[in-house]
BAFI-3210 file (N, C-alpha, C; in Angstrom, 3 decimals, decimal comma, padded with zeros to 6 digits):
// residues 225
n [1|2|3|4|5|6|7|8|9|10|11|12|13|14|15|16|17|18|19|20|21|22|23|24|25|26|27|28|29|30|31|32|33|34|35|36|37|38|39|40|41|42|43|44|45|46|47|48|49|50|51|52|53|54|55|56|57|58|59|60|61|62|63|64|65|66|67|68|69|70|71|72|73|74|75|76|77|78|79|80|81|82|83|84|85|86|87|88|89|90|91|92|93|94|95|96|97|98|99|100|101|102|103|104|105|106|107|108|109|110|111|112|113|114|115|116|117|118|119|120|121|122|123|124|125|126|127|128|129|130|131|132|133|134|135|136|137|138|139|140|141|142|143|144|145|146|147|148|149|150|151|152|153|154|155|156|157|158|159|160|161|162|163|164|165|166|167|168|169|170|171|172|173|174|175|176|177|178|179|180|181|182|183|184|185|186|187|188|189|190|191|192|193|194|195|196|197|198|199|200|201|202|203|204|205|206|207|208|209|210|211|212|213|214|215|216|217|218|219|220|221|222|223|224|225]
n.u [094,749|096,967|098,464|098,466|100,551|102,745|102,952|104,416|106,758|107,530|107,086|109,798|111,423|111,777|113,607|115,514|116,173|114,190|112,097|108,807|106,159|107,442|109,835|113,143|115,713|118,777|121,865|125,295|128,574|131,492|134,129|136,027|132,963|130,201|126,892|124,272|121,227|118,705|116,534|113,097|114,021|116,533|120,173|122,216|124,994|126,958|129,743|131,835|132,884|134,123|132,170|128,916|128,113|125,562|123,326|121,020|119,022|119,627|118,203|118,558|120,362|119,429|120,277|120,011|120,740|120,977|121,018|122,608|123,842|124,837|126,367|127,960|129,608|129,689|129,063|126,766|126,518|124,385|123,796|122,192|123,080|123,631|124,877|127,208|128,162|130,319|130,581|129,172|126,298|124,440|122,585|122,648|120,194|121,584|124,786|126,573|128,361|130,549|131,130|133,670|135,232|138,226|138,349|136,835|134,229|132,976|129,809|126,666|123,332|120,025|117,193|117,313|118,030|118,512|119,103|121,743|122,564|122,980|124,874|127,309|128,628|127,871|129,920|132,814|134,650|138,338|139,520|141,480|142,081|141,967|140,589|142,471|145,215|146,860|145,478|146,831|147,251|147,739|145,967|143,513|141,042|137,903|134,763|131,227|128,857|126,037|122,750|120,533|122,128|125,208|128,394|131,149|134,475|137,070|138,247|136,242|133,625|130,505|127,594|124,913|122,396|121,745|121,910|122,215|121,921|121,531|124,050|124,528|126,012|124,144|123,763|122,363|121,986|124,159|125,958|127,820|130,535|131,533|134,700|138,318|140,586|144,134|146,849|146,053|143,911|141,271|141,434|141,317|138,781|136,803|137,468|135,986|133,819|132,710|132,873|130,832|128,620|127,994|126,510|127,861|129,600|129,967|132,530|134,738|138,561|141,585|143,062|140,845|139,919|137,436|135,952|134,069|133,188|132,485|133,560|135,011|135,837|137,068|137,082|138,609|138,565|139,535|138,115|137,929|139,667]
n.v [065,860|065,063|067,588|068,842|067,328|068,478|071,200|071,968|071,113|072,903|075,468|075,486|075,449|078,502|081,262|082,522|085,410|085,748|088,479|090,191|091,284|091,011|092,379|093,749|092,033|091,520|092,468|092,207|092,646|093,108|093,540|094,818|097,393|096,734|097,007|094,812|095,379|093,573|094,045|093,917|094,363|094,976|094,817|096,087|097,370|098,915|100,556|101,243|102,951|105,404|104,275|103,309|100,249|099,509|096,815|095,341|093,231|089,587|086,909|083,786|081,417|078,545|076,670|073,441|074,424|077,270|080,409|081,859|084,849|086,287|088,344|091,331|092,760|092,143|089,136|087,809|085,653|083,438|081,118|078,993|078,870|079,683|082,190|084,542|087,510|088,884|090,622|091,125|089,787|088,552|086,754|085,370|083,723|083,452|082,896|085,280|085,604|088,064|088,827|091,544|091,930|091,550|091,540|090,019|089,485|088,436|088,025|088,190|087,797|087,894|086,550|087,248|085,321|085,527|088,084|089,824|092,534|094,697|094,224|094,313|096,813|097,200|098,002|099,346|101,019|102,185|104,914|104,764|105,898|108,742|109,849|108,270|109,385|108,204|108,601|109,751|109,995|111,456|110,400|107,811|108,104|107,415|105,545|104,759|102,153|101,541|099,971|102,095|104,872|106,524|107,510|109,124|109,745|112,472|115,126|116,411|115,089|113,688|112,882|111,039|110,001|107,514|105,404|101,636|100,467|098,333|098,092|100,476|103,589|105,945|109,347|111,427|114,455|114,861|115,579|117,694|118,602|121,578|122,340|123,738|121,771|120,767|119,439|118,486|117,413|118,891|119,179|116,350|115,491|117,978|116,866|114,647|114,771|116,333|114,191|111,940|113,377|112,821|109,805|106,739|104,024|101,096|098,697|096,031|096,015|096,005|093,002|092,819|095,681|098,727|100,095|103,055|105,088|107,587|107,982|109,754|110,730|109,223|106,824|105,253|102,110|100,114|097,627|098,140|096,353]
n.w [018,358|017,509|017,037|019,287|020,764|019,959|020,180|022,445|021,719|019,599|021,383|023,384|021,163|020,916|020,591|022,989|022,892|021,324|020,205|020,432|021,208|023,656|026,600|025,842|025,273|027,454|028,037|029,941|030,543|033,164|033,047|030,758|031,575|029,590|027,751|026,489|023,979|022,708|020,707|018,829|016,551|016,078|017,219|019,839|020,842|024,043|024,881|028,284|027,411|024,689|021,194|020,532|019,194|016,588|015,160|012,665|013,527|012,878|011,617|014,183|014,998|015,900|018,437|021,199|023,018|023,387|021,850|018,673|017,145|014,706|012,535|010,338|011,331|014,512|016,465|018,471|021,136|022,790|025,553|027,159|030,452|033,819|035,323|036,790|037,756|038,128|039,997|041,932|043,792|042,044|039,854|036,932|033,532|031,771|029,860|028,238|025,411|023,062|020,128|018,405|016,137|016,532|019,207|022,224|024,545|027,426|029,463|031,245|030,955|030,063|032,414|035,658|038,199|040,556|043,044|044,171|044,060|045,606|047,168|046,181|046,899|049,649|052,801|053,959|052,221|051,075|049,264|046,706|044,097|042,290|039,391|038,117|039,221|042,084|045,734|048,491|052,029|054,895|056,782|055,836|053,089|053,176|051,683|052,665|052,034|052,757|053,072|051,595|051,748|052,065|053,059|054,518|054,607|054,340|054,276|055,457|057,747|055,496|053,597|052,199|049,815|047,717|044,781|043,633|040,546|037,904|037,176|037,670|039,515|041,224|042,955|045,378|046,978|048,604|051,433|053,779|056,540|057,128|057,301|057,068|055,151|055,671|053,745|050,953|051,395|051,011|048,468|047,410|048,392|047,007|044,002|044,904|045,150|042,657|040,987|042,114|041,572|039,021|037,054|037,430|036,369|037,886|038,316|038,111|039,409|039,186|041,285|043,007|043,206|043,732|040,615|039,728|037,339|034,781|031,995|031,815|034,250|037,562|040,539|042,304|043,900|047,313|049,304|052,865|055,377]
ca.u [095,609|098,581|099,063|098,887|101,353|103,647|102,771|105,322|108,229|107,588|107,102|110,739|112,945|111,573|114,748|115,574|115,953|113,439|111,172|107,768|105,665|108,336|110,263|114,004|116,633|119,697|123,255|126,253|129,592|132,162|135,760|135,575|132,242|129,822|125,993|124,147|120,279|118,445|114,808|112,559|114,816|118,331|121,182|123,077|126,417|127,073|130,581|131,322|133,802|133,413|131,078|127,520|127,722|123,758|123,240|119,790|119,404|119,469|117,657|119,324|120,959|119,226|120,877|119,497|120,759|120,860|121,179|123,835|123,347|126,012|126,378|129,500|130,142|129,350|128,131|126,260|126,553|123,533|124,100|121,472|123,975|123,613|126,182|127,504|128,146|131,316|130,637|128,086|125,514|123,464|123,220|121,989|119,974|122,606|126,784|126,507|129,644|130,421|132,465|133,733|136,712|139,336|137,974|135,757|133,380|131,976|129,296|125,742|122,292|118,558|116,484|117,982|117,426|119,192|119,637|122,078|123,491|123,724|126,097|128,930|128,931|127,902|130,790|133,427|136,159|139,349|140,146|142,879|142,685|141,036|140,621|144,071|145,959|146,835|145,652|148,111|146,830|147,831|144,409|143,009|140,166|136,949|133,650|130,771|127,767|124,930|121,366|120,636|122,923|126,383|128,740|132,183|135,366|137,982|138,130|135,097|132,453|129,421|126,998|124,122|121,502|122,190|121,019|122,408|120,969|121,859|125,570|125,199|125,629|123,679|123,857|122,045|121,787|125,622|125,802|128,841|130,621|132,349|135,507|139,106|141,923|145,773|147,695|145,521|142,525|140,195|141,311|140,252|137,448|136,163|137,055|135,495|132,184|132,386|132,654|130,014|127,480|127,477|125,999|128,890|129,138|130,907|133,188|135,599|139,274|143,039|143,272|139,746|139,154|135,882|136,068|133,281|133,565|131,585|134,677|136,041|136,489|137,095|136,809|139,107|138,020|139,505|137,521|138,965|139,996]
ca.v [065,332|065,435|069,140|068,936|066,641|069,065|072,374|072,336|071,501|074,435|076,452|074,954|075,844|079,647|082,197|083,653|086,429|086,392|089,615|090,505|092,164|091,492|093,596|093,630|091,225|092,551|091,104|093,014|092,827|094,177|093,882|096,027|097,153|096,860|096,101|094,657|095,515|092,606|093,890|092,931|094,276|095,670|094,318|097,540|097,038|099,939|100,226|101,973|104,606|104,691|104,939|102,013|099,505|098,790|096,329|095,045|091,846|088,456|085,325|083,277|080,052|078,392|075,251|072,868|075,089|078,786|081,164|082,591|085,811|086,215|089,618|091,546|093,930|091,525|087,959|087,415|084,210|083,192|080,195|079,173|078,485|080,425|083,073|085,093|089,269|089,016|092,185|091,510|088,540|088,547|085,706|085,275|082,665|082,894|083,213|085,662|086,214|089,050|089,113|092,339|091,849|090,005|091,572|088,768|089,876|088,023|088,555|087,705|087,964|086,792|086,450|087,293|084,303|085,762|089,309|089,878|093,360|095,728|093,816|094,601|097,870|097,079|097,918|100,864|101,104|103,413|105,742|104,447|106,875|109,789|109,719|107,475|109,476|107,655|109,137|109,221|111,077|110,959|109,717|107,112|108,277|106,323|105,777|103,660|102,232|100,978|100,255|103,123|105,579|106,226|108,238|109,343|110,918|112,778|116,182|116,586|113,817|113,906|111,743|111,412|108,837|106,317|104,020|100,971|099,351|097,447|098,286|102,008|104,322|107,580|109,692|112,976|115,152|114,771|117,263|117,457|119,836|123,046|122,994|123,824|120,876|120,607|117,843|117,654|116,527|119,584|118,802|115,269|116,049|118,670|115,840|113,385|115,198|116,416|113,029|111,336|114,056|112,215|108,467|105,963|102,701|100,118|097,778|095,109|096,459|094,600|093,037|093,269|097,224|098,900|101,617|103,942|106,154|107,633|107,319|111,029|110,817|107,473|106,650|103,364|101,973|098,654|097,262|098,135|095,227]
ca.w [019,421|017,232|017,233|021,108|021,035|018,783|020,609|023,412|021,273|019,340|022,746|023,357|020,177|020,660|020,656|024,711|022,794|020,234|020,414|019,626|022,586|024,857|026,798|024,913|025,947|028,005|028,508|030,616|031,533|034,020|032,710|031,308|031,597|028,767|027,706|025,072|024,337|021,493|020,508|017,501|015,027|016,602|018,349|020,160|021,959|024,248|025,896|029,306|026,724|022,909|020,214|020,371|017,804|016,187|013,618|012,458|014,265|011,760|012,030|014,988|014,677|017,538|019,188|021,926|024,751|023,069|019,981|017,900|016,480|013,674|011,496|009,669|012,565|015,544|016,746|019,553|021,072|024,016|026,171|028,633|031,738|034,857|035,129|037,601|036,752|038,936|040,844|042,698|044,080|040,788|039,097|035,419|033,145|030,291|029,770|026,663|024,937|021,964|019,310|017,803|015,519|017,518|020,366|022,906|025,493|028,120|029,933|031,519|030,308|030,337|033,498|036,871|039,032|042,253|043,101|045,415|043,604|046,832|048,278|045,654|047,176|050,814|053,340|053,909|051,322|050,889|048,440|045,925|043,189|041,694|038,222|037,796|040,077|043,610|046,774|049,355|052,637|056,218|057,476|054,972|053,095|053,138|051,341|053,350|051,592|053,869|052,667|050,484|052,136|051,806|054,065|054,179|055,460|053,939|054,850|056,241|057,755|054,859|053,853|051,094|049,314|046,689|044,063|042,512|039,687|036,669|037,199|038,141|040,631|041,384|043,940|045,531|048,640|049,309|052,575|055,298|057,234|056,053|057,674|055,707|055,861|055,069|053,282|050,103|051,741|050,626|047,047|046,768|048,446|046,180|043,046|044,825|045,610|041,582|040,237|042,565|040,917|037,977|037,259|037,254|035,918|038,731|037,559|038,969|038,493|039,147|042,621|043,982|043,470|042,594|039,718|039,854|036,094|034,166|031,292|032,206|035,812|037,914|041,643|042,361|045,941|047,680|050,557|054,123|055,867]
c.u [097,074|099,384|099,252|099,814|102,967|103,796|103,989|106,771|108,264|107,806|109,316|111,879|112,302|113,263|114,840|115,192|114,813|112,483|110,458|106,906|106,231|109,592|112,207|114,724|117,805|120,808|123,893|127,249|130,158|133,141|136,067|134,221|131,033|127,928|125,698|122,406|119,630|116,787|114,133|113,485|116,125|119,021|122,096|123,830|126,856|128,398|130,402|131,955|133,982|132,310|130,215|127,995|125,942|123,944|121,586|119,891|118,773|118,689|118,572|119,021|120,307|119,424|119,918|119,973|121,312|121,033|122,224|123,433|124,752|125,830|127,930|130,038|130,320|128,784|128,222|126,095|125,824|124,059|123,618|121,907|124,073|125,206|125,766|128,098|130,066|131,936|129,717|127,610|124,766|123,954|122,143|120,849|121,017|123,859|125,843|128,156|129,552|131,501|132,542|135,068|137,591|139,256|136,878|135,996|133,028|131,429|127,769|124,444|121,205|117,981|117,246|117,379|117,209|120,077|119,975|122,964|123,812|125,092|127,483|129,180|128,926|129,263|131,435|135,142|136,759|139,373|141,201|143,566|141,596|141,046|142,685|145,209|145,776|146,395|146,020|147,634|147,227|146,880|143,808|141,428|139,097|135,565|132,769|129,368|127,124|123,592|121,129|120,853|124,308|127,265|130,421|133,127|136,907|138,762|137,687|133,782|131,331|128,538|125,538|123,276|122,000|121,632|122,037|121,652|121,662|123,615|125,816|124,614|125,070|123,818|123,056|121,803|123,028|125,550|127,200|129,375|131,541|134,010|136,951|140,260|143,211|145,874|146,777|144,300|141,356|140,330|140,969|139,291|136,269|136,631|136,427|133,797|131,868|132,145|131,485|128,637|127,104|127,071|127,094|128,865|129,964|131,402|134,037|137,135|140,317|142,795|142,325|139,181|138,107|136,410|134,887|134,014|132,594|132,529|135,606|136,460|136,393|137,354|137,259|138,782|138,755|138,848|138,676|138,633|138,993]
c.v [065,448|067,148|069,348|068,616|067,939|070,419|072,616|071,785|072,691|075,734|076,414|075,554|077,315|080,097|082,755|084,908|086,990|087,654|089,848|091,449|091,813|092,059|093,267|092,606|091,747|091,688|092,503|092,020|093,611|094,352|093,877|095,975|097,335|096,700|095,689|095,084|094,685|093,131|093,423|093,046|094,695|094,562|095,638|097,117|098,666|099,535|100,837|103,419|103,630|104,680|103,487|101,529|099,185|098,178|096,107|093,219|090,474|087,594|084,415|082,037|079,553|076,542|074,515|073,437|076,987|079,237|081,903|083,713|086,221|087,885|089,970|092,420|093,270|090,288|087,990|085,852|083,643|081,741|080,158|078,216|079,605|080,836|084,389|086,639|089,193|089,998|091,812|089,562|088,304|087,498|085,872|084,156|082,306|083,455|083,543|086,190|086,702|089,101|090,292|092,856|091,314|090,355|090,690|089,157|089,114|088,180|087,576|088,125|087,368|087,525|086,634|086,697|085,146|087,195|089,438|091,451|094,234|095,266|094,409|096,252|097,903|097,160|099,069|100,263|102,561|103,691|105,727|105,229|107,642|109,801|109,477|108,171|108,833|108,797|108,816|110,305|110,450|110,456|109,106|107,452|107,392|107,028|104,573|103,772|101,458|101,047|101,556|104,524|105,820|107,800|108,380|110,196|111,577|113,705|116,746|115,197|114,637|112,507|112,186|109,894|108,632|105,516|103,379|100,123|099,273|097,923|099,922|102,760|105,668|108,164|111,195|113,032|114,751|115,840|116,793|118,605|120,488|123,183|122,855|122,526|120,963|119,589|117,650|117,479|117,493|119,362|117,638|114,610|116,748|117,874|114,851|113,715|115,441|115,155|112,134|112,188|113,557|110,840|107,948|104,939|102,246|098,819|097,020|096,059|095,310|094,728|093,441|094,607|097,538|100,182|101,592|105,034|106,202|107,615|108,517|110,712|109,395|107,908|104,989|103,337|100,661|098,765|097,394|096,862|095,081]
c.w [019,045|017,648|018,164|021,384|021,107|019,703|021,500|022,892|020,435|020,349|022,581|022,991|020,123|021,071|022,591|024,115|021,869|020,735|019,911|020,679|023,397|025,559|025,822|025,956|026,178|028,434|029,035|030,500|032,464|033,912|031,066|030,732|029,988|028,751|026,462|025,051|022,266|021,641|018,904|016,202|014,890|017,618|018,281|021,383|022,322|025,559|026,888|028,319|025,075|022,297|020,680|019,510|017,455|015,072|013,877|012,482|013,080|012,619|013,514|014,306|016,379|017,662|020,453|023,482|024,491|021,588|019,725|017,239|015,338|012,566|011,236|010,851|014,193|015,499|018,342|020,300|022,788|024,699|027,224|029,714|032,608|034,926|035,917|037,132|037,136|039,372|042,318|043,080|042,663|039,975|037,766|034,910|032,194|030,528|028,228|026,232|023,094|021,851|018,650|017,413|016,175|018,750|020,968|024,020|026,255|029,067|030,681|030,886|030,992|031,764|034,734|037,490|040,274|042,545|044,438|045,180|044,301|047,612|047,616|046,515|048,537|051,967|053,517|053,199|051,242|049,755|048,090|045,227|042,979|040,627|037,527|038,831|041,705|044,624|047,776|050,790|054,038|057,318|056,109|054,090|052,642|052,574|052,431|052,810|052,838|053,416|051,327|051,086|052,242|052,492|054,181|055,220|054,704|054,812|055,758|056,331|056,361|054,757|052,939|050,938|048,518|046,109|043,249|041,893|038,418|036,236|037,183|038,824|040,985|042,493|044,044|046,684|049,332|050,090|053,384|055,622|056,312|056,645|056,782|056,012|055,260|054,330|051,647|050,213|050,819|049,227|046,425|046,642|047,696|044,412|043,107|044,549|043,775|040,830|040,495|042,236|039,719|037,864|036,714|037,021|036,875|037,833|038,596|038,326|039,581|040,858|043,597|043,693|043,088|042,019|039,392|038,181|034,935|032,651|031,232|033,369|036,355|039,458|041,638|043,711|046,023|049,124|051,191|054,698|057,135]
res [x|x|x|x|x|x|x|x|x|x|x|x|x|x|x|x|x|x|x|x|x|x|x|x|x|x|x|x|x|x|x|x|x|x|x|x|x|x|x|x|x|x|x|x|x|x|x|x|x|x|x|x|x|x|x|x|x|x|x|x|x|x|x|x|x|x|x|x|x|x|x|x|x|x|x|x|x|x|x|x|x|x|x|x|x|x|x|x|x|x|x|x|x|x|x|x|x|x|x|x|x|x|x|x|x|x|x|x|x|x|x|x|x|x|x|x|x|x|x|x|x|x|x|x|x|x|x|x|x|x|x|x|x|x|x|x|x|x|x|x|x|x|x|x|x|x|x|x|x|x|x|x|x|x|x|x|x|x|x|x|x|x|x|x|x|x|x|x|x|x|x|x|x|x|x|x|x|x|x|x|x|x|x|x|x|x|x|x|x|x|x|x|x|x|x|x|x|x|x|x|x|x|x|x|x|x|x|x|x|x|x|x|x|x|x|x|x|x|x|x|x|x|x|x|x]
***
């Protein structure tokens, strides 16, 4: 009867992240964007630009509301408080924040209560910049996500399929019309269509915008009004 007693505080003080047959444990951010991935015997920090960090994951320090992961290259630091990505609807079980040298991360983790992550993209936004340069055009150019379709106008109307998931964007079967335009347009057209061929990480950037980059090319968007 005692051991019964005993059993579910042991359950209890287990690790979020500890790992043994299950699947790895996963934290993000979005400013800028980052992840983290904790399995039985690694902790691997992967930015959106830049080299991975991996160490070989230590014992945790585990507290009455999460775990510390502590090493010479990095500490990991769990905290089971619902947390928001702040991109999107998605909400978390844990605020994880990472240390790496006087640089501090924070981010979300754990269990996703509340997926609301189409929406960060849901709507029709303008075309700010192209990989850091402004675009400046006498007709505004626009992207428009919708369900898992996404549609456009620069140059020429087009329009293609889409996936987001876990903070990135894919795209294929971009199609639209052929015809030639003045002012620019066919040129940031033919960077936009190259950049949206590759998988992009979304991020929050200054003043609302979304940046779309894979860490060569970038796609800044602000929602149209």
């Amino acid at each position: 009867m005692k051991g019964l007693l005993h059993a579910p505080i042991l359950l209890l003080t287990l690790p979020a992240a500890a790992q043994s047959d299950r699947a790895p444990y996963r934290a993000l951010g979005t400013e800028p964007f980052w992840s983290l991935t904790i399995d039985g015997r690694s902790i691997r920090y992967e930015p959106a630009s830049g080299r991975p960090i991996g160490v070989t994951k230590p014992r945790p320090i585990v507290s009455i509301n999460g775990e510390l992961y502590r090493t010479s290259r990095m500490t990991v630091d769990i905290t089971h408080t619902r947390c928001s990505d702040g991109m999107s609807d998605r909400t978390y079980a844990d605020t994880v924040r990472v240390l790496i040298g006087r640089q501090e991360l924070s981010g979300c983790g754990g269990k996703i209560i509340s997926d609301g992550e189409a929406n960060a993209l849901t709507g029709t936004w303008w075309i700010d910049a192209l990989n850091g340069r402004p675009v400046r055009l006498a007709r505004p150019a626009t992207l428009t996500f919708a369900a898992d379709r996404l549609s456009g106008n620069i140059c020429n109307g087009f329009g293609g399929a889409y996936r987001f998931q876990r903070g990135t964007l894919t795209t294929r079967d971009i199609i639209g019309t052929q015809m030639a335009c003045m002012d620019g347009r066919t040129q940031v057209e033919t960077a936009l269509f190259a950049t949206l061929r590759k998988p992009l990480k979304v991020s929050s950037g200054h003043a609302g915008a979304l940046v779309l980059s894979d860490g060569r090319s970038s796609v800044t968007l602000r929602r149209m009004p």
